[in-house]
C-alpha positions, 0 to 999 in steps of 0.5 A, a space after each residue: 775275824 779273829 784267827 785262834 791256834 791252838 795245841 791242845 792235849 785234847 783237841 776234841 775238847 777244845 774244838 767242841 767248846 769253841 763251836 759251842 761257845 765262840 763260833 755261833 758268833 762268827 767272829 773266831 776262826 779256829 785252826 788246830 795245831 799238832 801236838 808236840 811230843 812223842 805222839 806228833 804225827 798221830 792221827 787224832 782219835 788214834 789208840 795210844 799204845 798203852 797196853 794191858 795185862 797178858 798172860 800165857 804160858 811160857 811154853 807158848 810164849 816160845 813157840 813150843 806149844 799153842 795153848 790159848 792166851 788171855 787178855 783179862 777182861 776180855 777172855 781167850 785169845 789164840 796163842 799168835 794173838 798172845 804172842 804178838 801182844 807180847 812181842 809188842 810189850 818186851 820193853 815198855 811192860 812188867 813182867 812176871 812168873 808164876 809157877 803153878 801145880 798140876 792143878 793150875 793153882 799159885 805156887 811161886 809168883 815174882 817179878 822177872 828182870 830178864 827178857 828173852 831175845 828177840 829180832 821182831 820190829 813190832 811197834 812198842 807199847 809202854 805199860 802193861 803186865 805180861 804174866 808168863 805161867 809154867 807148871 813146877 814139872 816144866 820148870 823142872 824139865 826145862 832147867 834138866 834137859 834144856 830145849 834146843 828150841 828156847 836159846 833165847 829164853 835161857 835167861 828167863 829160865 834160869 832166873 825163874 830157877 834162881 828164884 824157885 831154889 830161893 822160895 822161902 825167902 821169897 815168901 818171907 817177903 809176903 810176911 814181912 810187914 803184917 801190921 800194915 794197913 793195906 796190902 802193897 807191892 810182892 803181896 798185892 801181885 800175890 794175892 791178885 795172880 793167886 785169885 784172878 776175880 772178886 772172890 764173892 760167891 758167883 762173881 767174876 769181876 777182875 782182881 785188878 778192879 777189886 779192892 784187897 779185902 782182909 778177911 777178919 778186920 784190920 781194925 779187929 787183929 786181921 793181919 796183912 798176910 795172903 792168908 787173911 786178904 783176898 780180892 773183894 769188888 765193890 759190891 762184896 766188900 761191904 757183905 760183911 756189915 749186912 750180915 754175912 761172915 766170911 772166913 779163910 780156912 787155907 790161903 785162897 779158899 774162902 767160906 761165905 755165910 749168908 744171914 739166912 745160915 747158907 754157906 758158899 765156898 769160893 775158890 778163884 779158877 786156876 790160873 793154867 786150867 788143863 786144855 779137854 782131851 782129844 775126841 777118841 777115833 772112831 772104833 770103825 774106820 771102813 764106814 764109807 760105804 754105810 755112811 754115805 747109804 745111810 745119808 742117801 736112806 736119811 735124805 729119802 726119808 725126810 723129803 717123805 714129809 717135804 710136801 706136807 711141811 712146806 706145801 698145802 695140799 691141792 686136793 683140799 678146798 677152802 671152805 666158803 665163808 659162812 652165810 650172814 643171818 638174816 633177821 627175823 620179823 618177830 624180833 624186838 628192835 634192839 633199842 
């Protein structure tokens, strides 16, 4: 018998086409090797540390607060879940800023070069984007009245402040090449941090996933500029050669026109939406003992009707089953 080794990249795969191909010969042995590199010792099937996109608030990523994260495309997650996604992506990922409004809209987007200090040996995951979101009023407060509790975030704080006293330069950047075909580099991040999903009437398929759609036609004097791009999938990219007319009257809000003369208007969702007030106390707080005689009026007054719902009645007979006809002789036969 013939003994074959190998160190394959896909180990699965091989295997699989040895078995199907080779084996039912009986003449091959087949013996995997573990592979070499940074991945040796892996388990096979075992995840490869590659990370995705997060996002969060920077006040969250602190510690300061527990606003809920959210991983894209796979919704909410708690703010210890997001915190240890991004303790895990502190060296290996991308990161960014965005400064919103009071209504959790795009402001001021960019990249961040600092880190904040950490003494945490989670195992590292390469690649990824970790977005941290802060509103203009905490951006403010922080850089006036320094928060003793974010020592290790001073850098990042003081970069994000260098970078919104900076903002028209900032925002010239997305300018600069507006005769470009596609949209690239500043702009794309822009224009996919402003608007999170496809920007189609109802649709929330990821802005990552979509392509940046110009608004009027590249090939009809569209320019590439956030106010004329925005994020359209695969299935609304192409309405507007069946009919429909798309326009942009402000950067990020989007008027859609059907054939039939129906207008839509489209807006991404915002970026930091506002968590729901707290449920007012109650008015009366010496219920206790009305509560509890309410409770013990309710649970007498439903097993009133315990016995007829889930028992039958033992007065009540069944009706015997009625008597067969019997056939009468001045009938015809029935054939």
């Amino acid at each position: 018998m013939l003994l074959v080794r190998l160190r394959p990249a896909s180990p699965r795969l091989w295997l699989a086409l040895v078995r199907l191909l080779v084996a039912p010969l009986g003449l091959v042995g087949l013996e995997l090797l573990p592979p070499r590199g940074p991945v040796a010792g892996r388990p096979i099937g075992a995840p490869s540390g590659k990370a995705s996109r997060s996002s969060l608030g920077l006040a969250t990523a602190a510690g300061l607060d527990e606003r809920p994260g959210e991983i894209p495309g796979l919704g909410p997650i708690g703010a210890a879940v997001a915190r240890a996604a991004i303790t895990a992506q502190h060296r290996g990922a991308a990161w960014r800023f965005a400064v919103v409004d009071t209504a959790g809209y795009l402001l001021l987007a960019g990249p961040l070069r600092r880190r904040p200090h950490s003494t945490s040996r989670a195992p590292a995951v390469r690649g990824g984007v970790v977005e941290l979101h802060l509103t203009l009023a905490e951006l403010q407060h922080h850089t006036t009245h320094p928060d003793p509790h974010l020592p290790g975030w001073a850098g990042v704080l003081a970069e994000i402040t260098a970078a919104w006293a900076d903002r028209d330069r900032l925002r010239r950047l997305l300018t600069a090449h507006p005769q470009a075909r596609f949209a690239r580099g500043q702009l794309a991040d822009h224009i996919r941090i402003r608007d999170p999903h496809c920007i189609g009437p109802g649709c929330t398929r990821p802005a990552r996933r979509s392509d940046l759609d110009h608004t009027r036609e590249h090939g009809r004097g569209g320019r590439t500029l956030a106010a004329n791009i925005g994020p359209a999938c695969k299935r609304h990219h192409p309405d507007k050669d069946r009919g429909w007319t798309l326009d942009q009257p402000e950067p990020g809000i989007f008027v859609w026109i059907s054939p039939l003369g129906r207008t839509y208007r489209t807006r991404g969702e915002p970026i930091r939406p506002d968590l729901p007030d707290p449920d007012p106390a109650p008015e009366n707080t010496e219920t206790t003992e009305v509560t509890e005689e309410s409770a013990a009026q309710l649970d007498r007054r439903l097993r009133r009707w315990e016995q007829r719902i889930l028992e039958p009645s033992v007065t009540r007979t069944p009706r015997p089953p009625p008597e067969p006809e019997q056939p009468r002789d001045d009938e015809p036969p029935p054939f």
